[in-house]
N, C-alpha and C positions, 0 to 999 in steps of 0.2 A: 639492496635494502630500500626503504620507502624513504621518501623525500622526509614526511611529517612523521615527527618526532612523538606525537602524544602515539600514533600505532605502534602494535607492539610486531604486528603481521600487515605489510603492503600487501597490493592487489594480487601481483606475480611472483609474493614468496610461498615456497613451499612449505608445507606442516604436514606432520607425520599423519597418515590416516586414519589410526584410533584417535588422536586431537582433533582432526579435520570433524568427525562423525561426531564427536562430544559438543565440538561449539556448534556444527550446522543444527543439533536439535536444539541448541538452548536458541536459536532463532525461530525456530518453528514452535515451539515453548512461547515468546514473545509475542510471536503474530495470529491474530486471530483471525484467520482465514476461515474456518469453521461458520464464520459468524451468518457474515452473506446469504449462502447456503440455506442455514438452517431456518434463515426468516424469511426468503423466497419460497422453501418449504413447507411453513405452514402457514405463510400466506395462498396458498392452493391449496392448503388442508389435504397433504399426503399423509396417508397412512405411515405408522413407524417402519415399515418396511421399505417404503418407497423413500422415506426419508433419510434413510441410511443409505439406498444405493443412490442417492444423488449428492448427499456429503462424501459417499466415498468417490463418487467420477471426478466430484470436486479437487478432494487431495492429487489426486491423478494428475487432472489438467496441471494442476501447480506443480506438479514434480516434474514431468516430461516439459513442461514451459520454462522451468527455470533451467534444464540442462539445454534446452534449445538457446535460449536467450545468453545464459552466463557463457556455457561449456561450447559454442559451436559462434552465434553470432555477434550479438554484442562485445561478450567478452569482459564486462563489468561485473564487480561485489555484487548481485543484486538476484532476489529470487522474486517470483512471480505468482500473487494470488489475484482472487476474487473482489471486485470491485463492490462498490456499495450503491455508483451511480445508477449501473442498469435495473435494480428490483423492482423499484416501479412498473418497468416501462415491458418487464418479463411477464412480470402480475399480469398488465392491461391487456397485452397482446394473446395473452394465453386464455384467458376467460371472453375475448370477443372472438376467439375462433378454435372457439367450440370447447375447449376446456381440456378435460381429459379424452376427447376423440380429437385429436389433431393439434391442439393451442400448442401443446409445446415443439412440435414438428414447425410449424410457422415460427417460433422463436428462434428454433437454429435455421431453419431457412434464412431468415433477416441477418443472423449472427455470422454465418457463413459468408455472407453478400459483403458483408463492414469489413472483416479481417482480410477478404481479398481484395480490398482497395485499397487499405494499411500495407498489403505485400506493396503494392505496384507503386503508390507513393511512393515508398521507401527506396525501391529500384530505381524511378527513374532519376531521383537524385536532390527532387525538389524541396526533402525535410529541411536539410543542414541549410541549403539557399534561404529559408526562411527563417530558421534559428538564428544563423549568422547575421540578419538584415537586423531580427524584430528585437534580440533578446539580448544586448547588451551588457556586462555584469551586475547592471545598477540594476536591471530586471529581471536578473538572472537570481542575483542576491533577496527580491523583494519577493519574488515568485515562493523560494526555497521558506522564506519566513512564515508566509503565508502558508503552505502547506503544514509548519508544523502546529499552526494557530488556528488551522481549520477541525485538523485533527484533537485537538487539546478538548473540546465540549462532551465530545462522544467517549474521550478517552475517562473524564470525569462523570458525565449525568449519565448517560448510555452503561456503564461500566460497574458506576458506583453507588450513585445518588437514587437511579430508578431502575439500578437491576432486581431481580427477585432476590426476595428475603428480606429481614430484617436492615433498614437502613442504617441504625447505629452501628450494626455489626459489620454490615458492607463498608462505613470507615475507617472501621477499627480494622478489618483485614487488608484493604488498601492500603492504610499509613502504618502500621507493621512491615506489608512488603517493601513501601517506599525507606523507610530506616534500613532495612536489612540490605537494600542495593547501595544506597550510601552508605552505611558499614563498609560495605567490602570496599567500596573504589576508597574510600578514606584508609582503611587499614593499607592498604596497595601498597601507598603511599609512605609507608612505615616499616613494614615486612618484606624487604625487595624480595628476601629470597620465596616467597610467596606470593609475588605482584603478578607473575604469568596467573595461577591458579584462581585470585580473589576477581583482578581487573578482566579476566576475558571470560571466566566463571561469574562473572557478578550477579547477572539475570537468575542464568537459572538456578543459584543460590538463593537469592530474592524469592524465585516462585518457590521451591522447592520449602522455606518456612513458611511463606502466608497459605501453603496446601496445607501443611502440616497443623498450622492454629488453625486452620479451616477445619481437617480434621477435627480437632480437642472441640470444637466450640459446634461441632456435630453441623455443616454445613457442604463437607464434602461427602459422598453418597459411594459407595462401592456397587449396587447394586444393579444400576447400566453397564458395568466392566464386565459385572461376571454374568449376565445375559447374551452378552456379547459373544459371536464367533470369532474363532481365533483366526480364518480365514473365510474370506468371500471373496468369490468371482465376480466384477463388475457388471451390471446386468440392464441400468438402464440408459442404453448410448444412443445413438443417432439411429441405429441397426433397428433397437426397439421403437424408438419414438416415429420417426423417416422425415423426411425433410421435405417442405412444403413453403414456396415462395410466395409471397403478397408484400404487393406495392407500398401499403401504408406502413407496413411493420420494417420492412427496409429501409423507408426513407428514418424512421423511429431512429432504427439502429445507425443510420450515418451518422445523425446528431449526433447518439452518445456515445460512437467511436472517436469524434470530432475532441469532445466533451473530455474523455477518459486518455486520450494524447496528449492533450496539456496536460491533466493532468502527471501523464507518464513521463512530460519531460521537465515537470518541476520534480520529479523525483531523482531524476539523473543528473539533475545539480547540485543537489540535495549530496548524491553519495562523491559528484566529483569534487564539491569542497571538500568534504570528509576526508576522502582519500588522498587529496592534494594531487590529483590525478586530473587532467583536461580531457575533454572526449575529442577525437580525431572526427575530422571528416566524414571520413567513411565509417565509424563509430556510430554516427547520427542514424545516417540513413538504414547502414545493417538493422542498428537495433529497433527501427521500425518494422522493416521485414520481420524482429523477431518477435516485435509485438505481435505483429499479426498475423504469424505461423501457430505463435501460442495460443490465440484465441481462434485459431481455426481450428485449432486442435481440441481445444475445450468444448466448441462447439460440435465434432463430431464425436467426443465423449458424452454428451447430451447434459453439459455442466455449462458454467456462464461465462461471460467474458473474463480473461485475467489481465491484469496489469502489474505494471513494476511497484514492488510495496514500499512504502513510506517508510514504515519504521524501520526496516535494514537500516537506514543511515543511520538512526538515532542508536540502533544496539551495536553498530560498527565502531558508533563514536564515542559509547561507554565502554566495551570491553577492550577498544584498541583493535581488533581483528579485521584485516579486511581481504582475506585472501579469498582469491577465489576458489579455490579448491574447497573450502566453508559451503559455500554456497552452493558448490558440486553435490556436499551433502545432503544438504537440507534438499535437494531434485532428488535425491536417492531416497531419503527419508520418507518425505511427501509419498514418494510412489508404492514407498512400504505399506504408508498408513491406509494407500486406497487397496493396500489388499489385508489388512490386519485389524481385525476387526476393536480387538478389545484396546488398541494401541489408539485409534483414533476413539473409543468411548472415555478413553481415557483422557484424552484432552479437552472432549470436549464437558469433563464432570471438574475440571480444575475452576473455582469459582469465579465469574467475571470479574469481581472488586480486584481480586489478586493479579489478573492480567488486568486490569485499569490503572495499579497501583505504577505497576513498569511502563506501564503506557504513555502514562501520564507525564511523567518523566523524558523519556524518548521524544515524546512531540516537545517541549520543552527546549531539550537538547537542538533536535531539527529547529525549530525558531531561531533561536540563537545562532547555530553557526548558519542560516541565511543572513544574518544580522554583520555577521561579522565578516561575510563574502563582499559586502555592498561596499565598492569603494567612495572615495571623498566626495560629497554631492556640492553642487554650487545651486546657488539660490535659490530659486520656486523648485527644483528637482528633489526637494524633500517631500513635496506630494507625490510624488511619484514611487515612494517608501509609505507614506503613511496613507495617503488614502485606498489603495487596495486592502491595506491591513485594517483598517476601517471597517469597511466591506465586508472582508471575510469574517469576522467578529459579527458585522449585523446581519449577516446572513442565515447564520447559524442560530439567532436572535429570534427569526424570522416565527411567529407561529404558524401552524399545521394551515388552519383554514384561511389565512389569505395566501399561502401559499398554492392550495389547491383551486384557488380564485383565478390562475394564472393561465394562460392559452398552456397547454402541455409541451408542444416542444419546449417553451419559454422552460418552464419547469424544472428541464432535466439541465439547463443551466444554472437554473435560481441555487438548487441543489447540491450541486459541485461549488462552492466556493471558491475552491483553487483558481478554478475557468475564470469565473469575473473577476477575480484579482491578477491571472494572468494577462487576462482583456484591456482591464485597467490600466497598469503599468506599463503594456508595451504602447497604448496609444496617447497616455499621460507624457512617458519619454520620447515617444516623439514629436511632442506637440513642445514639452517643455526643453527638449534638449536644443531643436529648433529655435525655440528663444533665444537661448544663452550663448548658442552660435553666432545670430545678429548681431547680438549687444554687446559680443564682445569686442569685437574690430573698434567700434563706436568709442568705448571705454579707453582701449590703448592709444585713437588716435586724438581721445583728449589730453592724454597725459604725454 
């Protein structure tokens, strides 16, 4: 059984396989993987066709990445999508060489080149040597906060405030879903012999009524689902596009492999508080190799980079679940949806407010138990807690056009928050923890 008492299912308990298949979708239900995808999409202005067979490579990479990652290397709660940092930098590269005759062959060329350095990294051992030197709890802890407070903007304005439709009604469907998720975890709490069903069920209970008011109140759409084929063959992978190397677009994608590793190992603190689970040594380094066997793999699928997703922790640490067999699903799932057509139409017509409402909550959650990972700080080492989180909040602040003011690599930094608050803390702590080292001896041998 699991050490932490709030799961209802540790990392390495087992669950029957029709439960295992029920929760792994109400996480794929939670995660908007979709998203990425479809705004790299019609930021190249693909036609409806072409934008379905690259939301479907999409699902794909995410399913065969998550049983690479969970089921073979890593071996952690955790599944794998589409990032948000590389769109930009997909966009630019693809329109300077040549567009639809070659741009995207040059993106997975670059994309290919990052995940085979991600492998070799990880091999030769020198991840965890750096984890271990830079990231100390107190960093580990601030890193984890900061991811869920990075997250929290897009989860609200992106989601709710400036998705399409009516604004009133996009908060009215958000704070409906939000009550109906705490409903459940609060009844949990009342009803034991219902506490498995409400507390590990909570989500997709939650989405399952703000579809439904979505429904009534005529803002969910049937008529993408039933256009939709029932099955489709994946059709635009690397085979179609072909792969084509340049120097500039390489060096592109080293940054935001750089860029999207912090990020990915503020994630994996994220689920190890959660789980109450440490990562092992060799934990580190595997689960580099299996970042970057996943995104090689994506990229020979002709889909985009993927990474270890955020909100896992936050739906691991509302419904209690954290097994991995869950997440075994959710790779099965995923893989389904890149061959089923009207299954991924279907997700993707569930309205943003309604997945912002859970969202929003989840990042929340993630803040918090970064919060609560951070052990006792001594003196100036509370900047080392609150100035990244500073940061990450004005980051996200930040308007479009001084943004775009900024040299471009700089950019794909400015962009990632997580990164400059992971940058911050670890050289804040050692600049601050150095202090408190001195001063100490000093202190004790005046007393």
């Amino acid at each position: 059984m699991t050490k932490n008492n709030d799961l209802l299912y540790g990392p390495e308990d087992r669950i029957p396989a029709l439960e295992a298949g029920l929760l792994g979708l109400q996480h794929v239900l939670a995660m908007d993987v979709y998203v990425p995808p479809l705004i790299i999409a019609g930021l190249l202005s693909l036609d409806a066709v072409n934008k379905t067979g690259f939301l479907q490579v999409a699902f794909l990479a995410c399913g065969l990445g998550t049983l690479i990652q969970t089921g073979w290397l890593m071996k952690m709660p955790m599944s794998q999508g589409p990032s948000y940092v590389p769109v930009g930098a997909i966009v630019g590269i693809y329109l300077a060489n040549g567009g639809g005759r070659g741009g995207m062959a040059t993106v997975l060329g670059a994309s290919i080149v990052g995940a085979v350095l991600l492998i070799l990294l990880g091999m030769t051992g020198l991840y965890q040597k750096i984890i271990s030197k830079l990231v100390p709890p107190i960093v580990g802890g601030t890193i984890i906060a900061c991811v869920g407070l990075s997250l929290l903007p897009s989860a609200i304005n992106d989601n709710i405030f400036q998705a399409a439709g009516n604004t009133n009604q996009n908060i009215i469907l958000a704070g409906v879903t939000m009550l109906a998720l705490l409903a459940a975890i609060v009844l949990s709490n009342y009803f034991l012999k219902l506490q498995k069903f409400l507390k590990a069920g909570s989500i997709v209970i939650a989405i399952i009524i703000g579809t439904l008011l979505a429904s009534q109140m005529h803002l969910f759409s049937w008529t993408a689902i039933q256009k939709a084929s029932w099955f489709a063959w994946p059709q635009f992978t690397a085979l179609h596009y072909g792969i084509r190397f340049s120097g500039s677009a390489i060096l592109t994608f080293i940054i935001i492999y750089i860029v999207l590793t912090t990020e990915t190992t503020g994630t994996w603190f994220a689920m190890s508080t959660v789980t109450d689970t440490a990562i092992s040594e060799q934990q580190w380094n595997r689960g580099l190799i299996g970042e970057g066997l996943s995104c090689l793999v994506s990229a020979l699928l002709g889909s985009t980079p993927m990474t270890g997703y955020s909100t896992n922790a936050g739906v691991v640490s509302i419904t209690g679940v954290a097994s991995r067999r869950v997440f075994l699903a959710v790779g099965f799932w995923f893989i389904v949806l890149g061959f089923v057509g009207k299954l991924s139409a279907f997700l993707a017509s569930i309205p943003s407010a309604v997945i912002g409402g859970v969202f929003s909550i989840i990042c929340i959650i993630i803040m918090l138990n970064g919060l609560k990972s951070i052990p006792q700080i001594n003196g100036n080492q509370i900047y080392t807690v609150g100035i990244p989180m500073v940061l990450t909040f004005a980051l996200n602040l930040v308007p479009a056009k001084i943004m775009s003011q900024a040299p471009q690599f700089l950019q794909y930094f400015l962009k990632s928050p997580i990164t400059i608050a992971a940058l911050t803390a670890i050289v804040l702590n050692l600049i601050l923890n150095q202090e408190y080292r001195v001063r100490t001896p000093k202190k004790s041998l005046e007393n």
